[in-house]
ROVOTOR-481805 format. One record per residue (C-alpha): chain; x, y, z; residue in one letter. Coordinates in steps of 0.001 Angstrom, whole numbers. Each point is the difference from the previous one (the first is absolute). Layout:
% ROVOTOR-481805
  kette        X        Y        Z  rest
      A        X        Y        Z     A
...
END
This chain:
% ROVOTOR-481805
  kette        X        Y        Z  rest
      A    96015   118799    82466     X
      A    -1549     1072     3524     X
      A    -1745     -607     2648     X
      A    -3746    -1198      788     X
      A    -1628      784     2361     X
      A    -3283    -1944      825     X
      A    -3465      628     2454     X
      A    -3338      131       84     X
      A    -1640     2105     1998     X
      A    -2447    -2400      736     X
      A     2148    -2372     1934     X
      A     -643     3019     3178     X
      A    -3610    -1644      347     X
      A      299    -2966     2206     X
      A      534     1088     3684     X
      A      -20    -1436     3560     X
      A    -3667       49      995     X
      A      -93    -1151     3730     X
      A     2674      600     2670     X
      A     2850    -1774     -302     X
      A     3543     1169     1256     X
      A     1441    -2391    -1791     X
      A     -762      872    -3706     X
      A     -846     3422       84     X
      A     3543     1163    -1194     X
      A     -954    -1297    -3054     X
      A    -2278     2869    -1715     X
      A     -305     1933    -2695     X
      A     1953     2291      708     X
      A     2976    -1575     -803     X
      A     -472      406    -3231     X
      A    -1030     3485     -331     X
      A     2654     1444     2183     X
      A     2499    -1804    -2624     X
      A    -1762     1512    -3106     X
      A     -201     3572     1340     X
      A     3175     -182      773     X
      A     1300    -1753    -3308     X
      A    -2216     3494    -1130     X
      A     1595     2407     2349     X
      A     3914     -985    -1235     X
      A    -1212      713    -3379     X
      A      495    -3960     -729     X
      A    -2982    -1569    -1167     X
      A       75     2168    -2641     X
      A     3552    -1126    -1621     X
      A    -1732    -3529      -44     X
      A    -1846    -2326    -2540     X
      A    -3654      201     2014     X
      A    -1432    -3098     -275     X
      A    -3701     -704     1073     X
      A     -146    -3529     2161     X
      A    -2300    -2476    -1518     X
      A    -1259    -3129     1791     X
      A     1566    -3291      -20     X
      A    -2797    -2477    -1742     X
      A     -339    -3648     1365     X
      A     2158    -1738    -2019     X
      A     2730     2423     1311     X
      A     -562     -695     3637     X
      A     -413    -3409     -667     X
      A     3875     -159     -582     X
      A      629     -274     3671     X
      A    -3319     -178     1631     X
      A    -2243    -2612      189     X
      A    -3538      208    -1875     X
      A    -1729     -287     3397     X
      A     2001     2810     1538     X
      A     -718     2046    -2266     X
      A    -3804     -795     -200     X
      A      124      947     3595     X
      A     1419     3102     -287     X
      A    -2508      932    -2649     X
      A    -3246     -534     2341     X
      A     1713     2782     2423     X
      A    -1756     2307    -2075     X
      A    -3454     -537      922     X
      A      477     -922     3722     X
      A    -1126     2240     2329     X
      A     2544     1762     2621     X
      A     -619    -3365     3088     X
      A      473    -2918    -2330     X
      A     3188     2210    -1548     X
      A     1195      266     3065     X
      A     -206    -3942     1001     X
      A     1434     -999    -2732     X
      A     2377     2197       95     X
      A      522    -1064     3513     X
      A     1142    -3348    -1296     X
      A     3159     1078    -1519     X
      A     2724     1447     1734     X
      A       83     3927      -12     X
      A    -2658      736    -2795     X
      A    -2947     2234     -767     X
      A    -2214     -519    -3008     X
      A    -1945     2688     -929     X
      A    -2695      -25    -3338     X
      A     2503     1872    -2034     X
      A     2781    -2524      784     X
      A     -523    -2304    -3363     X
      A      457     3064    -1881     X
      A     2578     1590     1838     X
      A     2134    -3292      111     X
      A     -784     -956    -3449     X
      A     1348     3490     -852     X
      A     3166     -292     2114     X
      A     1010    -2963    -1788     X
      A     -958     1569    -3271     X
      A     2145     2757      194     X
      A     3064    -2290      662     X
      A    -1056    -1756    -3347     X
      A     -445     3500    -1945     X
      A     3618      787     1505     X
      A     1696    -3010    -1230     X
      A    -1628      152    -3542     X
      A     1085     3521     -355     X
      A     3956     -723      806     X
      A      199    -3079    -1931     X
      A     -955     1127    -3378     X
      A     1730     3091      720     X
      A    -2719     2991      550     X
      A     2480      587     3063     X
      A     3033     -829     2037     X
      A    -1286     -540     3149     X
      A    -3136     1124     2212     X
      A    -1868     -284     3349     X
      A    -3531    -1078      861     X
      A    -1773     1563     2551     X
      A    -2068    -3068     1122     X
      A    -2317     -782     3389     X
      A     -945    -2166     1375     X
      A     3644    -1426      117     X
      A      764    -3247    -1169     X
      A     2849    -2108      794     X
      A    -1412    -1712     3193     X
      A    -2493    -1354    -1588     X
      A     -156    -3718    -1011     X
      A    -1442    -2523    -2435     X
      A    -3282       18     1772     X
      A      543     2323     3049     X
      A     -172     4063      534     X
      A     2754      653     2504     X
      A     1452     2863     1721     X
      A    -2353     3225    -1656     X
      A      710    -2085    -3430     X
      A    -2805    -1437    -2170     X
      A     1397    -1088    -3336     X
      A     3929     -124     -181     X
      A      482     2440    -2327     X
      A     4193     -569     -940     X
      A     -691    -3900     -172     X
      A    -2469      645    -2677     X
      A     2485     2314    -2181     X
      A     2523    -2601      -56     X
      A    -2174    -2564     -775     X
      A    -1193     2051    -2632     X
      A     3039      992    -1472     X
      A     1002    -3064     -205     X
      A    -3502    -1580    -1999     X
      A     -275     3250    -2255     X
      A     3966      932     -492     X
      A     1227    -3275      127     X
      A     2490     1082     2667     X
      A     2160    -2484     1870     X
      A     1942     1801     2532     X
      A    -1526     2897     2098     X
      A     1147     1083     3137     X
      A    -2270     1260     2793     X
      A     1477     2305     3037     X
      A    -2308      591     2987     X
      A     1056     2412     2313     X
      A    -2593      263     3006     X
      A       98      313     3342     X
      A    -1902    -3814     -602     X
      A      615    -3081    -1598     X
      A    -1442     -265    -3197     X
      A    -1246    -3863      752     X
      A    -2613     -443    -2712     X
      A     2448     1145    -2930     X
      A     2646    -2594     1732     X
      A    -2895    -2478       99     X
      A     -902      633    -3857     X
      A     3066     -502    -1443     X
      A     2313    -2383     2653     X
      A      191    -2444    -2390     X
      A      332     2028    -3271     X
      A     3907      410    -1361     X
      A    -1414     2666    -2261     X
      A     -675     2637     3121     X
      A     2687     1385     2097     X
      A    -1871     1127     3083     X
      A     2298     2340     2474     X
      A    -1423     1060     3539     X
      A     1426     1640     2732     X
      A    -2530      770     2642     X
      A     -389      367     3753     X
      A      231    -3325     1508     X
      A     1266     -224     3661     X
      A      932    -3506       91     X
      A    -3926    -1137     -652     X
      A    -1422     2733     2453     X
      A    -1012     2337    -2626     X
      A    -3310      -17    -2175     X
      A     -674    -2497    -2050     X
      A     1851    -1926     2937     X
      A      853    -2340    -3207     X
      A     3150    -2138      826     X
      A      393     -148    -3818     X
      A      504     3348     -423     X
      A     3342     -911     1695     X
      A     3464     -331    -2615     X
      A     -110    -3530       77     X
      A    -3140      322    -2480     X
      A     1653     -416    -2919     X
      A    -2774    -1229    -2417     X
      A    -1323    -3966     -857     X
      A     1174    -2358    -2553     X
      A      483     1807    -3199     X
      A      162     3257     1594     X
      A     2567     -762     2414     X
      A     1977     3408      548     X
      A    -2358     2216    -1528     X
      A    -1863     1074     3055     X
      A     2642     2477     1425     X
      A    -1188     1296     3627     X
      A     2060     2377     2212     X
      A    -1444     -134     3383     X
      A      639     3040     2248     X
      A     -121    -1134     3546     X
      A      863     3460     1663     X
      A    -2067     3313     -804     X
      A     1893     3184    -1225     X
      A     1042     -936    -3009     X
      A     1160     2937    -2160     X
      A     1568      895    -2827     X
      A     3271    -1826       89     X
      A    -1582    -2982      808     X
      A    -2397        9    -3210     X
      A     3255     1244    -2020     X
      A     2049    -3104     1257     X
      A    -3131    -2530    -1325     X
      A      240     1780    -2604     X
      A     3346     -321    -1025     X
      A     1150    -3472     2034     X
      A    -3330    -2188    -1021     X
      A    -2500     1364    -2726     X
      A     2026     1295    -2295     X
      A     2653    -3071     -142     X
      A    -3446    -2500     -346     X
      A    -1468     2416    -2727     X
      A     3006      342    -2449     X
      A      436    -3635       93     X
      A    -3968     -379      -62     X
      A      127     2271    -3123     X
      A    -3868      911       68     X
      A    -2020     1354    -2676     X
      A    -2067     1895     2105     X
      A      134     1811     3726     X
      A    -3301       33     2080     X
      A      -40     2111     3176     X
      A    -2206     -674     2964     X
      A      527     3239     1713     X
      A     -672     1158     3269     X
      A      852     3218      948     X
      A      638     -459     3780     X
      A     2803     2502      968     X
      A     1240     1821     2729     X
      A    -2003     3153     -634     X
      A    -3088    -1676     1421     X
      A     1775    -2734     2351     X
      A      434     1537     3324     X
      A      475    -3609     1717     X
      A     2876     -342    -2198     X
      A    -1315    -3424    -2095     X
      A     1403     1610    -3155     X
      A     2454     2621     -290     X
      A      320      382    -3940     X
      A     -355     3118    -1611     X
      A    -1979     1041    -3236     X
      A     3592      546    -1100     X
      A     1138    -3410      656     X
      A    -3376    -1055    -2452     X
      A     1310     2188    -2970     X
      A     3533    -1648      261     X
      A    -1240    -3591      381     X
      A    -2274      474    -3637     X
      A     3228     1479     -976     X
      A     1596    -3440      210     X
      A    -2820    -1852    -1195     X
      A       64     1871    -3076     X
      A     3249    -1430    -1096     X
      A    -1946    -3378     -246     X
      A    -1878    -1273    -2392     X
      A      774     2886    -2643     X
      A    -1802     2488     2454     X
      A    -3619    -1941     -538     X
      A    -1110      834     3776     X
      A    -3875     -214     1423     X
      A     -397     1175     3004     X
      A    -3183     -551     1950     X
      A    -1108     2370     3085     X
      A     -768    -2957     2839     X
      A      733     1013     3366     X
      A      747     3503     1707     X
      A    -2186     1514     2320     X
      A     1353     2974     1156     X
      A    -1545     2549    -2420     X
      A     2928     2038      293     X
      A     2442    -2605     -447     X
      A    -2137    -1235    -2721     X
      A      104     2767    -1869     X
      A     3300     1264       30     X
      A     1325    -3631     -664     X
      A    -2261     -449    -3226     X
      A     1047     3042    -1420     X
      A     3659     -761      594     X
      A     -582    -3392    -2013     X
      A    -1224     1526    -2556     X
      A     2306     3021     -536     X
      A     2771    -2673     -304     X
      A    -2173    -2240    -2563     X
      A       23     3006    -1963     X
      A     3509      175       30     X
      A      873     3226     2822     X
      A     3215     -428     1817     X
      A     -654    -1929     3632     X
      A      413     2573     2373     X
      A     2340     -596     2889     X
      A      -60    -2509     2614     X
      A      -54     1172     3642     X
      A     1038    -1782     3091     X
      A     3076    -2201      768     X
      A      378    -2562    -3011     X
      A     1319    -2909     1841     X
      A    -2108    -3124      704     X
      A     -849     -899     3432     X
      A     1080    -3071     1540     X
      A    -3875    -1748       64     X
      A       73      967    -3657     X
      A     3117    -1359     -910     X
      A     -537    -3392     1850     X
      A    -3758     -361    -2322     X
      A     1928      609    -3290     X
      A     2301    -2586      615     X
      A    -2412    -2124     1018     X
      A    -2051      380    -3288     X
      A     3451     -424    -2099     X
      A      367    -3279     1491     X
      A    -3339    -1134     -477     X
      A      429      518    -3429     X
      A     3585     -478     -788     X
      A     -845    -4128     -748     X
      A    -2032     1726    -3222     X
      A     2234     2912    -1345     X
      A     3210      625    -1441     X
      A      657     3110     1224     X
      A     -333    -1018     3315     X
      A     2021    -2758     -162     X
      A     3188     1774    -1020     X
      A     -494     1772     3584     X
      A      439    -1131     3505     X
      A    -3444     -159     1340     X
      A      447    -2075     2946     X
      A    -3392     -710     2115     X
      A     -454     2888     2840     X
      A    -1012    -1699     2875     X
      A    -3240      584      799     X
      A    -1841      605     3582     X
      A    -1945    -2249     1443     X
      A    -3224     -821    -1691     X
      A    -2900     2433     1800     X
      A    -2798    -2056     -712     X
      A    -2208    -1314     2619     X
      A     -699    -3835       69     X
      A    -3548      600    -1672     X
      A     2211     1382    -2738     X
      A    -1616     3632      364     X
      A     2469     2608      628     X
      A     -131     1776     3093     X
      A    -1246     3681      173     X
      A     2433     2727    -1508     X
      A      529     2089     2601     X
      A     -932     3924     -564     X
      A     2858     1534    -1597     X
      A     2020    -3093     -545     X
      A     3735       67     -106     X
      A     1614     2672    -1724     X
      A     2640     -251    -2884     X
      A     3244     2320     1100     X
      A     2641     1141    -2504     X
      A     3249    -1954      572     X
      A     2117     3470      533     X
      A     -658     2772     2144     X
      A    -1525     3132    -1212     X
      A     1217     1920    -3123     X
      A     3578     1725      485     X
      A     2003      -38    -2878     X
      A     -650     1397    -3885     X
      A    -1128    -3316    -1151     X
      A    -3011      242     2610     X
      A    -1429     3608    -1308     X
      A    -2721     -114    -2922     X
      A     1584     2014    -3106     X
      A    -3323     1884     -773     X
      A     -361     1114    -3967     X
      A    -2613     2675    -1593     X
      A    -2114    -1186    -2303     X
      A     1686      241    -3482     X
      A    -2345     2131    -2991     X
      A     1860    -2270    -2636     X
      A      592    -3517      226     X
      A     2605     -685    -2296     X
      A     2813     1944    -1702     X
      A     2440    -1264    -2769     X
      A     3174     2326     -381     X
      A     2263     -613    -3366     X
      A     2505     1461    -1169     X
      A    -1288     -873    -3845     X
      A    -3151    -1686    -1107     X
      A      387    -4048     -374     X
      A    -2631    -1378    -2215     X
      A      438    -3407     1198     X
      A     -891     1250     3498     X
      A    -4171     -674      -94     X
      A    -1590     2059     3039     X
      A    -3337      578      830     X
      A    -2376     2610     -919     X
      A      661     2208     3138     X
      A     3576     -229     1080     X
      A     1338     3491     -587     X
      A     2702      400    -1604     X
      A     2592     2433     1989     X
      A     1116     2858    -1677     X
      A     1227     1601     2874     X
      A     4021     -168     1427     X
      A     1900     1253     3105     X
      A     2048     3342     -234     X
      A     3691     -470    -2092     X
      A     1807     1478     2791     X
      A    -1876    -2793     2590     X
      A      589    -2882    -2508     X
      A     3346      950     -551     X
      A      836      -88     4143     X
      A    -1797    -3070      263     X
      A     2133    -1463    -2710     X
      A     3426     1058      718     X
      A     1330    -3122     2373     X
      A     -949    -2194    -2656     X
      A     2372     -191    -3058     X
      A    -2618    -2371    -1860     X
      A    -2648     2932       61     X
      A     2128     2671    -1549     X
      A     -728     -655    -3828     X
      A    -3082     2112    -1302     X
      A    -2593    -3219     -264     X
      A      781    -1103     3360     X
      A     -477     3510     1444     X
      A    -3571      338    -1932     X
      A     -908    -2863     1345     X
      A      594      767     3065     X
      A    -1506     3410      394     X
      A    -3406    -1696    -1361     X
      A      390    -2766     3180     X
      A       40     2901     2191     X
      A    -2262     1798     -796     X
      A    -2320    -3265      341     X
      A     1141     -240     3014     X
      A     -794     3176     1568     X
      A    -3603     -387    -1460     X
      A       37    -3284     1619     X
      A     1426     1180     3473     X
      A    -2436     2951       76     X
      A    -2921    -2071     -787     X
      A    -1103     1220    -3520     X
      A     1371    -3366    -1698     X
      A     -664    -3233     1584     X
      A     2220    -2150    -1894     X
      A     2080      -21    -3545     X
      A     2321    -1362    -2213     X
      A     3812     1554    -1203     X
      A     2100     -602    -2372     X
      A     4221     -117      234     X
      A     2783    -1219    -1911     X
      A     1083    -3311     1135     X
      A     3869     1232      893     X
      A    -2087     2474     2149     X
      A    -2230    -2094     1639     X
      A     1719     -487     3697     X
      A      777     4055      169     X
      A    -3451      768    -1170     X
      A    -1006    -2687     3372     X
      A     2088     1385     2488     X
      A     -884     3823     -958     X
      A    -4043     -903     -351     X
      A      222    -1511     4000     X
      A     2269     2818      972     X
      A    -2124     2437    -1244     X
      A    -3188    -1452     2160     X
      A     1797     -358     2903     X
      A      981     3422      206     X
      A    -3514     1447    -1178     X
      A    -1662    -2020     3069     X
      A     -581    -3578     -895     X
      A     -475    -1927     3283     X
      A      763    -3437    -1579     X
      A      989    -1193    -3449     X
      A     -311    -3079    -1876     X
      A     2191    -1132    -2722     X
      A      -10    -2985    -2377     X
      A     3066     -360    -1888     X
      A     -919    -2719    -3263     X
      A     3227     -768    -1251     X
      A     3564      -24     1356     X
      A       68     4109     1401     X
      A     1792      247     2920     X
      A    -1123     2467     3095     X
      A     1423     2877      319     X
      A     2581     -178     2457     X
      A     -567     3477     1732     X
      A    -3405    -1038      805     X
      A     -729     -655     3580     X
      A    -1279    -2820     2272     X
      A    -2328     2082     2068     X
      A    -3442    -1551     -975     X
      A     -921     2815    -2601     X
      A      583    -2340    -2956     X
      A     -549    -3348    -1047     X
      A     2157    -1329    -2975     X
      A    -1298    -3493    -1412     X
      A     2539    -1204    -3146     X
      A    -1649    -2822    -2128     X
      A     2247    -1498    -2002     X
      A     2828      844     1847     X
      A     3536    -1538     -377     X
      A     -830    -2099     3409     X
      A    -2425     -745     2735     X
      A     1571     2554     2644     X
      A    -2291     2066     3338     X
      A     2814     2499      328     X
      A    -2228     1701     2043     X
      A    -3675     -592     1167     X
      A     -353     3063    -2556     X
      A     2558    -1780    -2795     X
      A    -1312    -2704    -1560     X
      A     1573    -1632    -3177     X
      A    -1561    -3376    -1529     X
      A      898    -1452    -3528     X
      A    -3138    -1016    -1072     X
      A      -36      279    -3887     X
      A    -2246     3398    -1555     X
      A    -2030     -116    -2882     X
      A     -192     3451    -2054     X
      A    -2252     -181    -2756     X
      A     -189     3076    -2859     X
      A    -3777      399     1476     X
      A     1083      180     3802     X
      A      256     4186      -51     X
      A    -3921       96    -1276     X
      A    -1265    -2868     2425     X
      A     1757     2373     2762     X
      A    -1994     2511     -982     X
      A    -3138    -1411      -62     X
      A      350    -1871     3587     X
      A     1058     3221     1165     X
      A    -3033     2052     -621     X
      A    -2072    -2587     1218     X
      A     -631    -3158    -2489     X
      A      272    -3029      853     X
      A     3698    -2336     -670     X
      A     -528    -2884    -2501     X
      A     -363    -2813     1246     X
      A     3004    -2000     1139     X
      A    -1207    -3206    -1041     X
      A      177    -3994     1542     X
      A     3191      702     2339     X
      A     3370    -2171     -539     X
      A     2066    -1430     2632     X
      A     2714     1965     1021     X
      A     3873    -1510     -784     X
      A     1344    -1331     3238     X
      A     2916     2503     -727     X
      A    -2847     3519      302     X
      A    -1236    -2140     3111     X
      A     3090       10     1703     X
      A      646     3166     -801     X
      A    -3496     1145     1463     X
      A      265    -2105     3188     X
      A     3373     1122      838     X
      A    -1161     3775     -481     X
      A    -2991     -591     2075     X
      A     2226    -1668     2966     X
      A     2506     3142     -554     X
      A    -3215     2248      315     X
      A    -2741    -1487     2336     X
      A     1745     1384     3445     X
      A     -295     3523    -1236     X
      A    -3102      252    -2039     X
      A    -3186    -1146     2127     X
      A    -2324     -613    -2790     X
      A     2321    -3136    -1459     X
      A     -321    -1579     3635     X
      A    -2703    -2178    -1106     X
      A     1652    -2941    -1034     X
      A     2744     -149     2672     X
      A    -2368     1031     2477     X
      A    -1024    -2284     3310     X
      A    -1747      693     2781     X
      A     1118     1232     3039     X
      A     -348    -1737     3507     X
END
């Protein structure tokens, strides 16, 4: 369906118009410098462009009050001393005359967004949106952010789409307070945070902004905040949120609808080290979002004010909401110890209110003692603060080195050895017509009795000649065909065959009861995951066998193919609780695994002393 993108070039007007060190990194450049480049990678142009309209009163009366808003409005005709005390009364704000427009516009083009993915125009989108929005409060501009531009979405998608369940994400360098305010009693709104916090000593200085804020009455468990109280944080530490609270909370959640607050603070314009994401690590995070929610994902430019960082971060967001491959992660994936401690944290906040939670251990981490001052105002950070450190040394083995990949010029290949009508593919998967050299086939084949009769040799020839497309960076993913009596041969020759033509590391999930080959090596190079194995077994930190039951459906092969070149999954639906049998068998893999693979330390993981 694509992507939307959404602006107005209008929202560039209001501007800083006295000195003030403080606010000045919010300009209009910001937005520009995201556009050209959105222009200069050739991707505004594969988007739905969508003119930003403004919000109307009724609209921003959904979360702001009517005197607010009247307030607001009389910016325009104040001159530039009475903008500047009143601006002086809130805590890091300018108003300018063009600020009513501009912030009606912002929230506007989050509205225009979320009409155009929920009837369907498009998948997905992004509005580019200033001022920011989401510390902004009922009746309060806060932190560069006049009206709070997410809040109003959801509360609109909710009154005009009847939606019940919509998750928001905010990934800043700050706490998103005034969202957490909106909606902290509201069971309909998942709102997930992680932001710099330093025990209290870090702007807004909010002490519920800690993990323990877990929403009020009816909300209770839907305010989800993961407190960083070290700077540093980098890729694997975003990754492990990722994949050890959000996405657990969201399947069960189940929403309708994702909402990103982002802000695009990374480690290309961080030189004190406060954030050490890269634009990569953006792309693969909307990669995960988009299996929730059947891919319906708004994302909202908030914070990032790096130009640089800005840019190269928005255009990675939006390459993946188009459906291009992530590209690769750099840097040691492996969670620091700071890290680790705030996840766990977080997951036992909010194991009283989830399911998935509770089938894990997520025993309290101990916390340090409290930094506040007696007045209850944090003390100063100091400059710097302290910095997160990986929990191993420096990178020395192969799982350490980034496997680097060209950019593929076609995104999906199917290779059959006849046509299958009931296999439904889209429009422009290409159908292989190519096949490896007889001779080559025939080598490849020979240790394998099961691939000697003519089908299974086809077959074959068709899968390897995907794969050297694949390997060489013309293909970027596909689908083959092979007999079923063929099927483990066809396995162990297709990871033979990219070992030897320079693969650094493989992946491969087994569905089904194959067995590994036994020739194949423990060395790190390849990763073999059997679901629906004959037994929960870690043979290996690089063998892993569970007997959780596999669904194949007639329609799986063409659902493949569409995730593959970019779509969206369907949506998984309201989750199920697990049988305690596939929770044993989970929690004894994990024990089995968590001393060799870092990243499923989370749960078992305490502090040192």
């Amino acid at each position: 369906m694509g992507t939307a993108l959404v602006y107005h070039e209008d929202m560039t007007a209001t501007r800083l118009l006295w000195d003030d060190p403080e606010c000045e990194i919010e300009r209009p450049e910001r937005l520009t410098a995201a556009l050209d480049r959105l222009r200069q990678r050739g991707l505004e142009q594969r988007c739905l462009r969508l003119s930003a309209r403004e919000a109307s009163k009724e609209e921003l009366g959904l979360v702001h009050s009517p005197e607010y808003v009247s307030l607001v409005r009389k910016t325009q005709v104040l001159g530039e001393e009475e903008l500047q005390v009143l601006s002086g009364q809130f805590d890091a704000i300018y108003f300018h005359p063009s600020t009513f427009h501009c912030a009606r516009l912002a929230a506007g083009a989050g509205l225009q967004l979320v009409d155009a993915v929920l009837t369907g125009a498009v998948q997905n989108g992004l509005a580019l949106v200033r001022p920011p929005g989401h510390h902004s409060q009922r009746a309060a501009a806060n932190g560069f952010c006049v009206f709070n531009n997410v809040a109003i979405a959801a509360a609109y998608a909710k009154q005009k789409h009847g939606l019940h369940r919509i998750l928001i994400v905010d990934w800043d360098v700050h706490h998103g307070q005034g969202i957490q305010y909106l909606f902290e009693d509201d069971p309909s709104v998942l709102y997930f945070s992680w932001h710099r916090y330093e025990h209290g000593r870090f702007w807004p200085f909010l002490r519920e902004s800690d993990a323990d804020a877990v929403g009020r009455g009816q909300g209770l468990g839907f305010t989800v905040n993961l407190p960083w109280n070290q700077v540093g944080m980098g890729n694997a530490d975003y990754v492990a949120a990722f994949l050890h609270l959000l996405l657990p909370l969201a399947f069960e959640f189940d929403p309708e609808l994702v909402l990103v607050s982002a802000g695009f603070d990374s480690a290309i314009g961080d030189p004190e080290g406060q954030m050490q994401a890269t634009p990569e690590c953006f792309a693969h995070l909307t990669h995960l979002l988009q299996v929730l929610a059947g891919g319906r994902v708004c994302a909202m430019l908030e914070g990032g004010y790096h130009l640089e960082s800005l840019a190269e971060s928005v255009c990675m967001t939006v390459q993946t909401l188009l459906g291009d491959p992530a590209p690769p992660l750099s840097g040691l994936m492996v969670p620091c110890q700071s890290a680790l401690e705030s996840i766990q944290s977080a997951r036992a906040a909010q194991a009283p209110y989830w399911k998935s939670l509770q089938l894990q251990d997520v025993t309290p981490v101990p916390t340090s003692p409290s930094t506040h001052s007696p007045e209850g105002r944090p003390p100063p950070l100091l400059p710097g603060g302290p910095m997160c450190k990986a929990a191993v040394p420096a990178p020395s083995s192969l799982l350490d080195q980034p496997c680097l990949c060209p950019a593929p010029s076609v995104r999906t290949t199917v290779a059959l050895t006849a046509p299958d009508i009931t296999l439904v593919l889209p429009p422009d998967v290409i159908q292989q017509e190519g096949s490896a050299l007889r001779e080559e086939t025939e080598a490849w084949a020979r240790p394998h009795e099961s691939l000697a009769r003519e089908e299974a040799l086809t077959a074959l020839g068709k899968l390897l000649y995907l794969l050297d497309g694949m390997l060489d960076g013309q293909v970027n993913s596909g689908i083959a065909a092979t007999p079923a009596s063929a099927a483990a041969a066809t396995l162990d020759v297709a990871i033979q065959r990219g070992l030897s033509h320079g693969a650094q590391r493989l992946l491969c999930v087994a569905l089904g009861q194959l067995d590994r080959p036994p020739d194949l090596a423990h060395d790190g190079r390849t990763l073999w995951l059997n679901i629906g194995g004959k037994e929960a077994a870690a043979l290996s930190m690089f063998h892993v066998s569970t007997p959780l039951p596999v669904d194949s459906t007639p329609q799986l092969a063409g659902i493949l193919a569409r995730v593959l070149r970019g779509e969206a999954p369907p949506s998984l639906g309201p989750s199920s609780v697990a049988s305690p049998e596939d929770v044993q068998a989970l929690m004894y893999l994990r024990g089995q695994l968590e001393p060799q693979w870092k990243m499923l330390q989370v749960g078992a993981f305490m502090p040192q002393k």
